[in-house]
C-alpha positions as CSV (number, residue, x, y, z in Angstrom):
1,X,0.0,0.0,0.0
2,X,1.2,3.3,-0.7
3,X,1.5,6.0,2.1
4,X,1.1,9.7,1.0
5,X,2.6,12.4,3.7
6,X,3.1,15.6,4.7
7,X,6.8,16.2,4.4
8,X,8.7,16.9,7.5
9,X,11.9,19.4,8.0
10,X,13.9,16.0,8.4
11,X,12.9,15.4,4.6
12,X,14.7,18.9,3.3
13,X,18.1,17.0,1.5
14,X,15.9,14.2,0.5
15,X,13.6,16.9,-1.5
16,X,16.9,18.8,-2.7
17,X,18.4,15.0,-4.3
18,X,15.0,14.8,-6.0
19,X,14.5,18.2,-7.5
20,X,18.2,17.5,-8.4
21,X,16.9,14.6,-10.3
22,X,14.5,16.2,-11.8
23,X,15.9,19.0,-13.2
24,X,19.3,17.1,-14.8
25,X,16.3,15.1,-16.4
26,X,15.5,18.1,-18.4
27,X,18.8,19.6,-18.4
28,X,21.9,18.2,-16.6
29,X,23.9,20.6,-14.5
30,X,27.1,20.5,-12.4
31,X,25.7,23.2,-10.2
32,X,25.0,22.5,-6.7
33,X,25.7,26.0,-4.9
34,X,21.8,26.3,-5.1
35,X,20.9,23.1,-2.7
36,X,22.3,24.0,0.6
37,X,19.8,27.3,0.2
38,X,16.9,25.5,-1.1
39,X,17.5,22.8,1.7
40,X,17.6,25.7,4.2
41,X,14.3,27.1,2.8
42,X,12.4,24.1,3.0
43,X,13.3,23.2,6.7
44,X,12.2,26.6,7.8
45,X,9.2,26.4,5.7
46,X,8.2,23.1,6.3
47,X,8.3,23.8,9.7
48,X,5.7,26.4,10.1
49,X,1.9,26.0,10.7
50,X,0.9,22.7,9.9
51,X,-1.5,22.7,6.4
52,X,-2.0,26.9,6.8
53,X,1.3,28.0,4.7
54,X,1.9,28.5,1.1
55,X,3.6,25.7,0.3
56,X,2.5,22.3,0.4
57,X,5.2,19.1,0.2
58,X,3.8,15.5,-0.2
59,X,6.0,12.7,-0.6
60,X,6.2,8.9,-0.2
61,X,9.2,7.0,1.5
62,X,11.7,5.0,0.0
63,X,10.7,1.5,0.7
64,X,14.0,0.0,0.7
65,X,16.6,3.0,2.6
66,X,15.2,4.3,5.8
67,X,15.4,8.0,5.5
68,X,15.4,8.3,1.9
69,X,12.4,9.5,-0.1
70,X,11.2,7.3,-3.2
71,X,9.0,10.9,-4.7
72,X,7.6,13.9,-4.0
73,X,4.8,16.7,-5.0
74,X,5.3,20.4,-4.7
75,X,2.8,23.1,-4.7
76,X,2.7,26.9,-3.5
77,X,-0.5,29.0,-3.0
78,X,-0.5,32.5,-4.6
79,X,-2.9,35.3,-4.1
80,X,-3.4,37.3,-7.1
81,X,-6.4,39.5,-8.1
82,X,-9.3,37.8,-9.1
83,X,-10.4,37.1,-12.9
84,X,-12.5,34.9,-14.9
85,X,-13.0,31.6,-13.7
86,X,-10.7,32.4,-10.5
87,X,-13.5,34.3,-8.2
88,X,-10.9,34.5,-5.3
89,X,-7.9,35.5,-6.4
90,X,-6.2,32.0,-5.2
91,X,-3.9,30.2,-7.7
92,X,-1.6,27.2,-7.0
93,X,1.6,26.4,-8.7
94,X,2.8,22.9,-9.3
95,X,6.7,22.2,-9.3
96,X,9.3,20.0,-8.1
97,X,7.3,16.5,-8.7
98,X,9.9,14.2,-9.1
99,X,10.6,10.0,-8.3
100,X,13.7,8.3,-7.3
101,X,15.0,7.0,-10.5
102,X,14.7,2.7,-9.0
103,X,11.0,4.0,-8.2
104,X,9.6,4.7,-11.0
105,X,6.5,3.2,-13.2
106,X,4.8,2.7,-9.3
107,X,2.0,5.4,-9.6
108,X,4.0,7.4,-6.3
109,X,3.9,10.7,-8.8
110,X,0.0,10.3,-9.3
111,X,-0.3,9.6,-5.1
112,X,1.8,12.6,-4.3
113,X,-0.2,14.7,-6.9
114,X,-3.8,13.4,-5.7
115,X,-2.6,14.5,-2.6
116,X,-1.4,17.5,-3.3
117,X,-4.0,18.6,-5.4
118,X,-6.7,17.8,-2.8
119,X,-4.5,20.3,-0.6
120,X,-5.2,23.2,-3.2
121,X,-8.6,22.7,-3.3
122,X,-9.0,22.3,0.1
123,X,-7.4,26.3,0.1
124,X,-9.7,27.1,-1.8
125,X,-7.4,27.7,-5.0
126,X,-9.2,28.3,-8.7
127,X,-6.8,28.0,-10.8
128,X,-3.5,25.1,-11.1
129,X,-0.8,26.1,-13.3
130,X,2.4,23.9,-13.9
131,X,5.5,23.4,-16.6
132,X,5.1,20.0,-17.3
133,X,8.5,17.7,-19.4
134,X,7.6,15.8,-22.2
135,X,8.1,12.6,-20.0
136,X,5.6,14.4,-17.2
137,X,2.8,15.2,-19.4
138,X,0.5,12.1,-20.0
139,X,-0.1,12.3,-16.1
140,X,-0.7,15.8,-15.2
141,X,-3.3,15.2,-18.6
142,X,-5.2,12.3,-16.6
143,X,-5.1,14.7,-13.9
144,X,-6.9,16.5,-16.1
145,X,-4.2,19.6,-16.7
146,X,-4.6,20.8,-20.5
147,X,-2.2,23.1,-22.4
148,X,-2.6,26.7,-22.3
149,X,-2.9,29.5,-24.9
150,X,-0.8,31.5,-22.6
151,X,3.1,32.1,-24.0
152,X,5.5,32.1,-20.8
153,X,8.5,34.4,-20.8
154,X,11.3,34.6,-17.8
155,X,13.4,37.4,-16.8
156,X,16.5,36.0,-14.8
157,X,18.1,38.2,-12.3
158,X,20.9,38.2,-9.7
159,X,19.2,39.4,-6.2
160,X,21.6,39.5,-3.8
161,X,23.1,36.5,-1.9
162,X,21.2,35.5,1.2
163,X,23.0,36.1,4.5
């Protein structure tokens, strides 16, 4: 049986080695300097109020290595103003959904999504947008995701280094 959770401060390097996965998926990288801040982030994130944040982590544990995660789903809540088909403003972002490589072809992607999905609605968000690979696509489609007519664009800057 597959067990969904809430991730825990104690998973913030296991959620680092999986984003790491996922992103050399789509485009391998030697850089690193960015994981010991976005381990940082998620332990002090992760360890504020219980279900009321912005940000909501769900993952499954490694079956095999004790302490080790097997995937995960990541989602923020944004408020923006509302529009058409969004009454309240509220619109969740999907990223960082990623499985251990050896755990893969299981359905733990579609469990940590359901999961995290139900968490969005449960905030009360209208709209779900994600950037989905071409390997990540036939699920977030029987999730029921559909391509948009909306063209993203990305501006890049150096802020400065956190202290």
């Amino acid at each position: 049986m597959t067990v969904v959770r809430r991730a825990t401060p104690r998973d913030a390097d296991e959620l680092v080695r999986l984003r790491k996965v996922m992103l050399d998926s789509m485009a391998p990288s030697d850089d690193v300097a960015w994981q010991a801040f976005a381990a940082e982030d998620l332990r002090v994130r992760l360890a504020g109020p219980g279900g009321d944040g912005d940000l909501g982590v769900f993952v499954i544990d490694h079956p095999d290595r004790e302490g080790a995660l097997a995937a995960c789903a990541t989602g923020t809540v944004e408020r923006r103003l509302a529009g058409p088909g969004n009454l309240r403003g509220l619109t969740g972002h999907v990223f960082n959904v990623a499985t251990d490589p050896g755990m893969r072809r299981r359905g733990y992607s579609r469990a940590c999504m359901t999961a995290l999905l139900a968490w969005l609605r449960e905030r009360g968000v209208g709209k779900i947008d994600l950037h989905a690979s071409e390997e990540g696509e036939p699920l977030y489609a029987s999730l029921g995701f559909a391509r948009t007519p909306a063209p993203a664009m990305r501006l890049t800057i150096r802020p400065p280094e956190p202290r």
